[in-house]
Every structure is written in C-alpha cells, then in structure tokens.
C-alpha positions in Angstrom: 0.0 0.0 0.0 1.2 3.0 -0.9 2.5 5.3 2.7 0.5 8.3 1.8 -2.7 6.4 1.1 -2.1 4.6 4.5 -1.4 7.4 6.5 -4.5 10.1 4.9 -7.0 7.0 5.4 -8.8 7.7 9.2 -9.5 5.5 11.6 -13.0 6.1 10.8 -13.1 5.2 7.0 -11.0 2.3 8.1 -14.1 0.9 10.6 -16.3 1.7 7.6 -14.6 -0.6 5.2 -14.7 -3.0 8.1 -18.2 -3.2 8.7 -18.7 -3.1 4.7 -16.4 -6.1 4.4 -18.1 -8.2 7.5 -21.1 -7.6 6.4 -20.9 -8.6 2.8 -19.2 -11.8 4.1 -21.8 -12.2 6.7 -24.9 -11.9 4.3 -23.3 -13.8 1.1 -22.8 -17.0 3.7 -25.7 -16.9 5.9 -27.8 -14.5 3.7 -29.8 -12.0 5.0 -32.3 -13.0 7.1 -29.7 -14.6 9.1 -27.8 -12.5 9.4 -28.2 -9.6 12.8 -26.2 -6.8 13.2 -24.7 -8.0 16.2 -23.1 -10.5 14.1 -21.9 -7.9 11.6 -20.3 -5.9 14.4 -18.5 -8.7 16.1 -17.6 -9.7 13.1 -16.2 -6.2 12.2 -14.6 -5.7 16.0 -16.4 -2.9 16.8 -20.2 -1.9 18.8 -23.5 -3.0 17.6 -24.6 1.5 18.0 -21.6 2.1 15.7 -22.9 -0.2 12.8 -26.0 1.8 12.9 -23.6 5.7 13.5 -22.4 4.4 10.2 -25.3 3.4 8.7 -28.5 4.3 10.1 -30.4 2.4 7.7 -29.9 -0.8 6.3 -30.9 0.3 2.9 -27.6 2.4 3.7 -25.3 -0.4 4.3 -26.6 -2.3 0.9 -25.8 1.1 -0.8 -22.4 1.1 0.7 -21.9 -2.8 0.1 -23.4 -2.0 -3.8 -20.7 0.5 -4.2 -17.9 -1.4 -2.9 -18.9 -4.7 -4.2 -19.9 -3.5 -7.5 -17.8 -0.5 -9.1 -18.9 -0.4 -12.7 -19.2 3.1 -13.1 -14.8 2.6 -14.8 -15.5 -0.7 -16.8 -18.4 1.5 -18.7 -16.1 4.5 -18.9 -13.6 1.7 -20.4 -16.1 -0.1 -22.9 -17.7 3.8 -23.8 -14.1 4.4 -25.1 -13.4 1.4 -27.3 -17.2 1.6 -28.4 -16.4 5.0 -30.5 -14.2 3.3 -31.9 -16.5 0.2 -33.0 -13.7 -2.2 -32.1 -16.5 -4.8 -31.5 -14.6 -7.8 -29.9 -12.8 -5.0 -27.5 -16.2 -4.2 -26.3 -17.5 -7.7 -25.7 -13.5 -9.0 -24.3 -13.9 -5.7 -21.9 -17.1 -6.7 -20.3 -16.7 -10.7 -20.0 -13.0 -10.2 -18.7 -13.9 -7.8 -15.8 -15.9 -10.8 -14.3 -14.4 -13.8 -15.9 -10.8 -13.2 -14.3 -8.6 -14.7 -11.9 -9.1 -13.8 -8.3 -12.7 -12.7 -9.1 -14.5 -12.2 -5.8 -17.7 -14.3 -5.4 -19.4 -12.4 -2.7 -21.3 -10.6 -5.2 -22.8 -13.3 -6.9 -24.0 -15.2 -3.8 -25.4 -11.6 -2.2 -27.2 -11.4 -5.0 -28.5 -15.6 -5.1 -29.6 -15.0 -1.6 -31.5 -11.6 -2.2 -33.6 -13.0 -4.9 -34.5 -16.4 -3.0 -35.2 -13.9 0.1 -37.1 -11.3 -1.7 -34.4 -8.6 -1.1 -34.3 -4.9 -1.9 -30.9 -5.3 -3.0 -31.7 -7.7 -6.0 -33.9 -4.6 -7.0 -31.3 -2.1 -6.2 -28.2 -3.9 -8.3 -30.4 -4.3 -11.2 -32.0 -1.1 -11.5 -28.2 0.6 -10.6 -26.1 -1.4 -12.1 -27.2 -4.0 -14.6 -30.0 -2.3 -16.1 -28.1 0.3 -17.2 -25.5 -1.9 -18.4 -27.9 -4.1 -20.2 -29.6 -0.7 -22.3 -26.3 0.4 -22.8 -24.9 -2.8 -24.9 -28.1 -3.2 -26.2 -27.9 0.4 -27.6 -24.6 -0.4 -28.9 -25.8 -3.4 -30.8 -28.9 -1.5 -32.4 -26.1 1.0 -33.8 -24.0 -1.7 -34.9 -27.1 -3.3 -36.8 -28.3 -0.2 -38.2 -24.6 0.4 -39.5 -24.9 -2.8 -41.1 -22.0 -4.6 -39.1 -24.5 -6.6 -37.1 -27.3 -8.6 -38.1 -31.1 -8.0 -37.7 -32.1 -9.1 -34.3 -33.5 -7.8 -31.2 -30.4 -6.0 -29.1 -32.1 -6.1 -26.0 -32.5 -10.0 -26.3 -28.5 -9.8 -27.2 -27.5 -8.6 -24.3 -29.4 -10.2 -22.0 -27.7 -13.3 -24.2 -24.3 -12.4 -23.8 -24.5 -11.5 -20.3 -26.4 -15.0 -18.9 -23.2 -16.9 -20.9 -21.2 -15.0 -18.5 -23.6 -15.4 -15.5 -23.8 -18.9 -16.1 -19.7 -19.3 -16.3 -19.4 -17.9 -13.2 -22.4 -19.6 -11.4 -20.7 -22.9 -12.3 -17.2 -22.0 -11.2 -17.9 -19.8 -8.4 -20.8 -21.5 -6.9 -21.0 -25.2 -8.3 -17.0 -24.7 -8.0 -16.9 -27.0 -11.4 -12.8 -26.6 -12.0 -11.6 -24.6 -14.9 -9.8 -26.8 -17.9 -8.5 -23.5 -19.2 -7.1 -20.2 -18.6 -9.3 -17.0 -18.0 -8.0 -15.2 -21.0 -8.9 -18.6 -23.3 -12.4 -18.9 -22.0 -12.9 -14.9 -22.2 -11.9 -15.0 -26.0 -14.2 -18.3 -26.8 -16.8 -16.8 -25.5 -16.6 -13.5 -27.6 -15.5 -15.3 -30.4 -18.8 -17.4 -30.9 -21.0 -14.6 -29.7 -20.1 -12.0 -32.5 -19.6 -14.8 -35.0 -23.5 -15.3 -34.6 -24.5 -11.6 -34.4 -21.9 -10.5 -37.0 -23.3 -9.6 -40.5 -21.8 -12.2 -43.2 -20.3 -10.8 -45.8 -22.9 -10.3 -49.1 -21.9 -12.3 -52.0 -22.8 -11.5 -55.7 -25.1 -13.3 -56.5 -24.7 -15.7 -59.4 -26.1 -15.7 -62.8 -28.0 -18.0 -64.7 -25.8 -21.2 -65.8 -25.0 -21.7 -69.2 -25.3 -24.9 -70.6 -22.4 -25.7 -73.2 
C-alpha cells in the first residue's frame, strides 16, 4: 500500500470498510435473514450503535456494500471508449473479462443468489443501478452496430441479455457449483466472444450468381 494512502485514510473510513467487508461476508454466507447486526459488528470488531452511527439504515449499508462490491461506473467508462471506436470484440472482451478473471471475488454473486430467494431490496437495487443500465447500454450499442450494417437483424435487448447469462452462467458454475476450470481466464474470455459476435456479426454479401450456361 502506498505510505501516503495509509497514513491520509482515518481511523473512521477504516471501521467503515470493516463493517462493509463483515457484512458482505456475513450476508453472502448466511444471507440476510440470518444474518443480525450484532453479528456484523462482532464480526467487524467494533459496537452494535456504531454499525448503525455508520449506517442508520440498512438500505444504507446495501448502498455502501453495492458500491464497494460492485464498481462499474470505470469498466463502462472503459467499454464507452473502445465503443467510439466500434472495435467490437474490444467491447464484448472488456465486459466478460472484468468478471471472468482470476481472483474474481464471489461475494457478489451469492449476495445477489440469496436476495432474490429472500425477496431482497438489494436484488432490486443492483439491477436497476447497475445492470439495467449496463444491459440498455450494450443493447444500444448493438442496435447502432445493426443499423450500421455490421451486425445482423435481431432484437439488441435479447442480445445482451444473451451475452450476459453466458457469462452469468460461467461464473455460477465455477464460483458456486465450484466445477474446475480446464482452461485459462484469457482462453475462456476469447471463446466466448469469439462465438457470440460470430453469430450476431453480418456475413459478408456475395454477388449473387447468374444464370448457368449450358455448353
């Protein structure tokens, strides 16, 4: 860690990140409903009234968790950038490598498994925060690809969704199931792009042939 970093972060910020991280760890193993905030603030070393000094609400503490756990404000800044310059598999490589990678953290995933089975604000929260707006942004990409005739007719939104659930369902096996990997990150990342675009990319027209003589 870099001194300066160490020494302007307070004591205070330090608890927060604590209590973020306990809490997260907490709920993804034991899910919600299990989980109490005196368990969150043993867990985090500190007092049950300073979990709730920190975040008065629990609809608070998911924000902060949603925010730590979930940072996809740069990865859109990232893809928005190799978009203008329609370097297609960049695009699709960008957004499948920022969750199929090694050392990927799982808690997200299973917070998110646990709030839909529990009926969970933060399901709702991620999706309208987070995905949704990634979901209408590649879809939006792919409907100016089509219309720039680079991409077949089809529905974007459908697309999307598509390419997203092959990397939702990557990471359910290997994260949750815990199937082992046969290959490297980088490998399955590029196989995956590589048959997506190769069924949404527009084939190249042909001429199309004559009549044939007879001789």
């Amino acid at each position: 860690m870099n001194p300066t970093t160490a020494l302007s972060r307070s004591p205070s910020r330090d608890r927060q990140a604590s209590l973020i991280s306990s809490a997260a760890a907490l709920f993804a193993a034991k899910g919600f409903k299990g989980t109490t905030t005196k368990e969150i603030a043993r867990a985090a070393g500190v007092s049950e009234a300073l979990v709730f000094k920190y975040f008065p609400t629990k609809r608070a503490l998911y924000t902060a968790i949603l925010a730590e756990k979930a940072p996809l404000s740069e990865l859109l800044s990232a893809v928005e950038q190799v978009a203008r310059k329609r370097d297609d598999y960049r695009v699709f490589t960008l957004i499948a490598g920022y969750r199929i990678r090694p050392g990927a953290d799982p808690t997200m995933l299973r917070l998110l498994l646990f709030s839909a089975l529990e009926g969970h604000e933060l399901a709702d929260m991620f999706f309208g925060k987070q995905h949704r707006v990634f979901y209408d942004y590649l879809a939006g990409y792919i409907q100016t690809r089509i219309e720039e005739g680079a991409f077949r007719e089809i529905d974007p939104l459908l697309a999307a969704r598509a390419f997203i659930g092959m990397v939702v369902h990557h990471r359910l096996l290997h994260e949750i199931f815990e199937v082992p990997l046969h290959c490297s990150h980088k490998e399955i990342v590029a196989t995956y792009v590589e048959l997506f675009l190769h069924g949404l990319t527009r084939p190249p027209t042909s001429k199309p042939r004559g009549p044939s003589r007879g001789r």
